[in-house]
C-alpha positions in Angstrom: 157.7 115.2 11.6 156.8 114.8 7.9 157.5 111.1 6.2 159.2 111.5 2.4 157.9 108.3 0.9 158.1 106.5 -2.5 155.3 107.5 -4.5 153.6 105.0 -7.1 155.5 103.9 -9.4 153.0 103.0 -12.3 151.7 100.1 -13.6 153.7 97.2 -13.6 156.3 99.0 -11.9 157.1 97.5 -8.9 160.5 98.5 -7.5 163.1 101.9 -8.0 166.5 102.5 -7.5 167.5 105.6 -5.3 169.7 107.6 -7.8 171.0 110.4 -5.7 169.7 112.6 -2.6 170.4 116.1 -3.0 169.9 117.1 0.6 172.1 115.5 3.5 170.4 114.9 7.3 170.6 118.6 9.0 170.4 120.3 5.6 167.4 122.7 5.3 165.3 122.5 2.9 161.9 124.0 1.6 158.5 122.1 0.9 158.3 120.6 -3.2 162.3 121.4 -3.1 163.4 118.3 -4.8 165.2 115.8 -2.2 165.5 112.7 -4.0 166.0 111.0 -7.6 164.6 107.4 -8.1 165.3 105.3 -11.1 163.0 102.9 -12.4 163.5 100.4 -15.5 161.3 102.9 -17.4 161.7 106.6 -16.4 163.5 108.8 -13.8 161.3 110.3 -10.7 161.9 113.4 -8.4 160.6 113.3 -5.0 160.1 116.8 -3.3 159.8 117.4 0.3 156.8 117.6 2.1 156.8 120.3 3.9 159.3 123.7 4.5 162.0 122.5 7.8 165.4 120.4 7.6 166.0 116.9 6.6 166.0 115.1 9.9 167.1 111.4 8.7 167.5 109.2 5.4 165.8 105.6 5.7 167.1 104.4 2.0 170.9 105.7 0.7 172.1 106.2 -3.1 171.8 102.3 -4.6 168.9 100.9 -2.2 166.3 99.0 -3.9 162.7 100.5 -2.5 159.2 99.9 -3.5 156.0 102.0 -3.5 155.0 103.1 -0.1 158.6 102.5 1.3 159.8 105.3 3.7 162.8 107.6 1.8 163.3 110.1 4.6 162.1 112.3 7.2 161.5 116.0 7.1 161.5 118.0 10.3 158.8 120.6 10.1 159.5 124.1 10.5 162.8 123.3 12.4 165.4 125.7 11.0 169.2 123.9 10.3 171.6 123.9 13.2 174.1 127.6 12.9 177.3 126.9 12.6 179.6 126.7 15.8 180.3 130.2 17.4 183.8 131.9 17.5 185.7 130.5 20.7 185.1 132.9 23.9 187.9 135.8 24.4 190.6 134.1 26.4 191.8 136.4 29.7 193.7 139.3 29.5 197.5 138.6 29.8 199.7 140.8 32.1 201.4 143.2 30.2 205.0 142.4 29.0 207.8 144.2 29.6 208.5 146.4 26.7 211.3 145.7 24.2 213.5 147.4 22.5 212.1 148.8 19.4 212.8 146.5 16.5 214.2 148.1 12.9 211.2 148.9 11.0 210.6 146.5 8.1 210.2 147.0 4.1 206.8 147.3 3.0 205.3 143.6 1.5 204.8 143.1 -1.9 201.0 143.0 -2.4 199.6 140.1 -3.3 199.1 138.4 -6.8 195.3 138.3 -7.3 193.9 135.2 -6.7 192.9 132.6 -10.1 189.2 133.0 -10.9 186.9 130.3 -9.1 185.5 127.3 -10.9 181.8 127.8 -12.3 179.6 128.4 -9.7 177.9 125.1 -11.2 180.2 122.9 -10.3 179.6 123.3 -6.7 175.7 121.9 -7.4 175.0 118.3 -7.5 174.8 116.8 -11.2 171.8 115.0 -12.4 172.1 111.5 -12.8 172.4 112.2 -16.7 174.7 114.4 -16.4 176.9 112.3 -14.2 177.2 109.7 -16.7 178.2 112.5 -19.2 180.8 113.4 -16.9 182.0 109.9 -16.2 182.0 108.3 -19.7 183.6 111.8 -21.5 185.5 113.0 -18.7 184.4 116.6 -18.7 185.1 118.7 -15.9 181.7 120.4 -14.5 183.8 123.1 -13.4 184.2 123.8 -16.3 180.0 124.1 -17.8 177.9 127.1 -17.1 175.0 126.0 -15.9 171.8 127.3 -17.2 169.1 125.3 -14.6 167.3 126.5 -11.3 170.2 127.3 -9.2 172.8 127.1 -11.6 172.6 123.4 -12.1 173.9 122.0 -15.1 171.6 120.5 -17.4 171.9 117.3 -19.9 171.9 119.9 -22.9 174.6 122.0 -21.2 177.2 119.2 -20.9 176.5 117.9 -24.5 177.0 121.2 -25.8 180.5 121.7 -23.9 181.0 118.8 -25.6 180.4 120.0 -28.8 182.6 123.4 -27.9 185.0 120.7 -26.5 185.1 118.9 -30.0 185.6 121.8 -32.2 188.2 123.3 -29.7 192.0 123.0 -31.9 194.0 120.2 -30.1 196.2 121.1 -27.3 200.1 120.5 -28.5 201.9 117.5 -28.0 203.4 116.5 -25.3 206.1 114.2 -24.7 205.1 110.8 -25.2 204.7 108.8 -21.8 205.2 105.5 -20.4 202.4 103.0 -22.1 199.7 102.3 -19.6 198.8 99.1 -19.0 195.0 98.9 -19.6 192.7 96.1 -18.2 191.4 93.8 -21.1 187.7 93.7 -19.3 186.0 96.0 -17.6 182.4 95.2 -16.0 179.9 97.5 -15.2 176.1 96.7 -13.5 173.6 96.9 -16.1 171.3 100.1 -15.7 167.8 99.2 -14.1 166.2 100.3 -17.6 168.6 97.6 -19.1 167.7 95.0 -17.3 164.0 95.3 -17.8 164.7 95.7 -21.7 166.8 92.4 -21.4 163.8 90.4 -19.5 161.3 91.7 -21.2 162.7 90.7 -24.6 163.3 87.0 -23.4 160.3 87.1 -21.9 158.5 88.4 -25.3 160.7 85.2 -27.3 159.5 82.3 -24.2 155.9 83.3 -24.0 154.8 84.3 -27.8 154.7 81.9 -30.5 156.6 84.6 -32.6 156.8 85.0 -36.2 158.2 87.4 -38.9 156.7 87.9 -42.2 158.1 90.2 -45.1 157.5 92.7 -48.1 159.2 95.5 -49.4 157.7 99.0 -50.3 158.2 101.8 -53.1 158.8 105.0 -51.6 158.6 106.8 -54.9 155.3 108.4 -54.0 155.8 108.9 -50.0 158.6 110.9 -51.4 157.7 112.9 -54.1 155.1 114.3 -51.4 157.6 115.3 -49.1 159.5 116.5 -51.7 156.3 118.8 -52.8 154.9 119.6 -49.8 157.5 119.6 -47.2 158.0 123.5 -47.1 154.5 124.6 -46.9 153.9 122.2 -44.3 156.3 122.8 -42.2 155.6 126.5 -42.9 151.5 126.0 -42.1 152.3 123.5 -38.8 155.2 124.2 -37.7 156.3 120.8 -37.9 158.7 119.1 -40.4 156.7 116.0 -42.8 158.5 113.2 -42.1 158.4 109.4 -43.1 156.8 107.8 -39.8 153.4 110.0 -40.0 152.9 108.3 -43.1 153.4 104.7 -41.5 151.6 105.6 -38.2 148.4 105.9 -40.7 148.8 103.3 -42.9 149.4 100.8 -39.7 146.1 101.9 -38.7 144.5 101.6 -41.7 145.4 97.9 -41.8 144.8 97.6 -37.9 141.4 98.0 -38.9 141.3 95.7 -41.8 142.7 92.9 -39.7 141.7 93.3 -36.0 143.6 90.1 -35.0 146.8 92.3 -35.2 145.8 94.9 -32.5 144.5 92.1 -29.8 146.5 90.9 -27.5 146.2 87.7 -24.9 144.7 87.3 -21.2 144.6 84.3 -19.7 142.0 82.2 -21.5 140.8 85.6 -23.4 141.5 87.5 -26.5 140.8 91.3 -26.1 140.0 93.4 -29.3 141.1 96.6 -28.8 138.8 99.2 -30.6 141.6 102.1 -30.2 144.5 102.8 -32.0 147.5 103.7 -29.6 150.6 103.8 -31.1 153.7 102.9 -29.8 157.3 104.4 -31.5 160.8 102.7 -30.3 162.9 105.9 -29.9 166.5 105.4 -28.9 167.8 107.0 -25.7 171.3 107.0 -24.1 169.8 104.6 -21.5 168.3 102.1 -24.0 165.3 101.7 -25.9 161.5 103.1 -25.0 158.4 103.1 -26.3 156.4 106.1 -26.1 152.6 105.9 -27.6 150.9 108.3 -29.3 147.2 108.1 -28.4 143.6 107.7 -30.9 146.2 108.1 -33.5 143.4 107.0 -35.5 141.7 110.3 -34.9 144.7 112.7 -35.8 146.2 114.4 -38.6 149.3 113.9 -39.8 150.8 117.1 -38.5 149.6 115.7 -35.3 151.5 112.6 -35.5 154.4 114.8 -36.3 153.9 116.6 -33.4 152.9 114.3 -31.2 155.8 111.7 -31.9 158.3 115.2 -32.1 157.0 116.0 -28.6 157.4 112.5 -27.1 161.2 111.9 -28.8 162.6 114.9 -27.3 160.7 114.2 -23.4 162.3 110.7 -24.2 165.5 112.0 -25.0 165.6 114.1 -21.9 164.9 111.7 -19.7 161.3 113.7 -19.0 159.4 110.4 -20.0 156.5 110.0 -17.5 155.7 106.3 -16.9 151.9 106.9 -18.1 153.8 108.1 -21.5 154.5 104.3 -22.0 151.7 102.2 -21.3 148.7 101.2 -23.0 149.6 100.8 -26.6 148.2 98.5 -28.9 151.0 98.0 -31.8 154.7 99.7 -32.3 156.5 100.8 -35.1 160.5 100.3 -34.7 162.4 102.0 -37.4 166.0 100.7 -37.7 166.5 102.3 -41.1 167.8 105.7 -39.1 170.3 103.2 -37.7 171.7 101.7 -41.2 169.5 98.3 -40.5 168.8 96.8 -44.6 166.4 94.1 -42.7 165.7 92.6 -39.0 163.2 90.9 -37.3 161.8 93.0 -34.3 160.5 91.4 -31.7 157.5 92.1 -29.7 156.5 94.5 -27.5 154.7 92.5 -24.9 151.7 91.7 -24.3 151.4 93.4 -28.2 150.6 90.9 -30.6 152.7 92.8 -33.8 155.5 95.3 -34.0 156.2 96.3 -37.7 160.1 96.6 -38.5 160.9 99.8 -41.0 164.0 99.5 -42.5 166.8 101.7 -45.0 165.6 103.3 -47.8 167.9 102.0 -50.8 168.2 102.3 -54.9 167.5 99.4 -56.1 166.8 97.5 -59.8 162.6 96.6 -59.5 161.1 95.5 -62.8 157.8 97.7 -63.6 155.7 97.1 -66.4 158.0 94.9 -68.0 160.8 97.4 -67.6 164.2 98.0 -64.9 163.5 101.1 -63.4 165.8 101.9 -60.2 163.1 102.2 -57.2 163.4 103.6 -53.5 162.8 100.7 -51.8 162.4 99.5 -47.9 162.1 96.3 -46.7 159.2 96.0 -44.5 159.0 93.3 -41.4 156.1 92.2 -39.4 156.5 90.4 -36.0 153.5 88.3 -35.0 151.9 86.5 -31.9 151.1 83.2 -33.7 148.4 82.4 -31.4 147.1 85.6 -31.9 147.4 86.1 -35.8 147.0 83.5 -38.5 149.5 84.0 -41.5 147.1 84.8 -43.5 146.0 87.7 -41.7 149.8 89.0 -40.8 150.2 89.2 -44.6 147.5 90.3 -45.3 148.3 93.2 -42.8 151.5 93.8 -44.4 150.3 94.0 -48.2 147.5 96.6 -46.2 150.2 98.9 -45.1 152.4 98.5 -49.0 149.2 99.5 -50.5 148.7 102.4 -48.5 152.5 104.1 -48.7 152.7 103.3 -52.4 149.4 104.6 -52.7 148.8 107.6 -50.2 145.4 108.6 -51.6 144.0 105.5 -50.2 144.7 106.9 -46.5 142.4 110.2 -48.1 140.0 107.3 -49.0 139.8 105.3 -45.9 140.6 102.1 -48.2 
């Protein structure tokens, strides 16, 4: 008998939600054959089984709360599943009836009508827990998706683009109108696991830090003129497109290293000085808000920012996040300009001591040299651990970063 158990979860990850089993008790299945999806507040896990034979027993059902180390399951080894129940015996021969008078001869049957086409093989796998909510919050029928994953099973980018097809498909014709529905005026729904934790761990961030927002505001005029210049041949020589957050990855370093205080965080009694440069960028997901980090980003290019944040976006997106993908940073960029956002304060990223806020690029009236010129401007917004950083040293952190974007040739310079 082999034990399925929950494997480790990751730092400061201490509990996981079972999503789904894809296996029932008698079903066989094959060793690393996935058996089980968990959910933690971070990332989703697969569990495979341990060894080739049938599922013998479940210990923890869809919804259970389970820690690391807690028994899932139980795999049978090498057992083969139960064959299905044989055709009853032949019953005894009757005694031969008298024979009857012939009977008129009947007209011929129409044949059949062929049968309707079968629903998408798909349908008949289980759907990922992504692709459940999909189904739920759109309505889409999985019948109706060829799948293009291992086995047929529909993946996330399958149902998003039946949507699409779904979307650009001409509107069925009216029918008659019906009876108005009555609709409830509430409806409540349990907050995801990855919810939650975003929801503690913000309050937690605004009770424990002594928290503070500072301000600038940044020209863009030269950040843009050399993506405007460059843009093609770099995408061309990397392979990756030049975008804005490369440019603020390297000049948040830049001050980092200017002002020290900003890339410490708090233990205990102690300060610790972090002499690396992991960055963390808030990407969006349909599950909430994470914070992938790119590593040493001190020691990369910025086609390897690109790339790296590129890389990280879509594994976020897809819900392919691995918990080590999240820990360990030492500041975060949040951009809210792709959302519309003019200005916020972010708050922080525990136990970081600063999150910088980017914001909207807008038009607006600046006076230069004595003259009103119209200037692509973003507002800029610091977050601070006040215990951690003086005010002093957060603005002097944010005029760092300013200098740098308005003035790329000081990131060639190291100044």
């Amino acid at each position: 008998m082999a034990d399925i158990m929950t494997p480790a979860l990751g730092e400061s990850v201490t509990e996981a939600t079972i999503a789904r089993w894809t296996k029932k008790p008698g079903d066989a299945v094959k060793k690393d054959e996935i058996l089980v999806e968990l959910e933690t507040d971070k990332v989703s896990l697969e569990v495979a089984s341990p060894a080739d034979g049938v599922l013998e027993s479940i210990a923890a059902n869809d919804g259970d709360t389970v820690v690391p180390g807690a028994l899932l399951g139980r795999v049978s080894e090498g057992a083969t599943a139960a064959a299905k129940p044989a055709a009853k015996a032949a019953e005894p021969a009757k005694e031969p009836e008298p024979a009857k008078a012939a009977e008129p001869a009947k007209a011929p049957e129409p044949a059949p009508a062929p049968k309707a086409a079968e629903p998408a093989a798909a349908s008949a796998q289980p759907l990922a827990p992504s692709v459940q909510r999909i189904v739920s919050e759109t309505g889409l029928d999985p019948a109706t998706v060829p799948g293009s994953g291992k086995d047929g099973r529909i993946t996330k980018g399958d149902a998003l683009a039946a949507l699409d097809a779904r979307a650009a498909a001409p509107p069925p014709a009216a029918a008659p109108a019906a009876p108005r529905a009555t609709h409830e005026r509430e409806e409540r729904v349990r907050m995801t696991r990855l919810r939650q934790t975003i929801a503690r761990r913000l309050k937690e961030a605004q009770t424990n830090a002594a928290m503070l927002t500072t301000f600038n505001e940044v020209d863009m005029t030269a950040i843009m003129a050399i993506r405007a210049q460059y843009k093609d041949v770099f995408e061309k020589t990397h392979g990756v497109k030049l975008g804005f957050m490369s440019f603020f990855v390297r000049a948040c370093v830049a001050a980092l290293k200017q002002v020290p205080d900003v890339n410490a965080e708090i233990d205990g009694q102690d300060l610790i000085y972090k002499n690396h440069y992991d960055i963390g960028v808030a990407v969006g997901t349909e599950k909430g808000l994470v914070v992938p980090v790119v590593r040493d980003a001190d020691a990369m290019s910025l086609a390897g920012i690109e790339k790296a944040i590129g890389a990280l976006g879509k594994k976020a997106r897809d819900g392919h996040l691995a918990i080590e993908d999240m820990q360990g940073g030492t500041f975060t960029i949040s951009n809210g300009g792709v959302y519309g956002s003019l200005m916020s304060t972010p708050i922080l990223n525990a136990p970081q001591s600063g999150i910088l806020g980017m914001h909207k690029i807008q038009d607006r009236p600046m006076v230069v040299n004595g003259q009103i010129v119209i200037r692509p401007m973003m507002y800029l917004a610091l977050s601070y651990d006040h215990r951690v950083v003086d005010g002093q040293g957060a603005v002097t952190f944010l005029v760092h970063v300013k200098e740098a974007l308005e003035d790329p040739q000081r990131l060639l310079l190291d100044l």
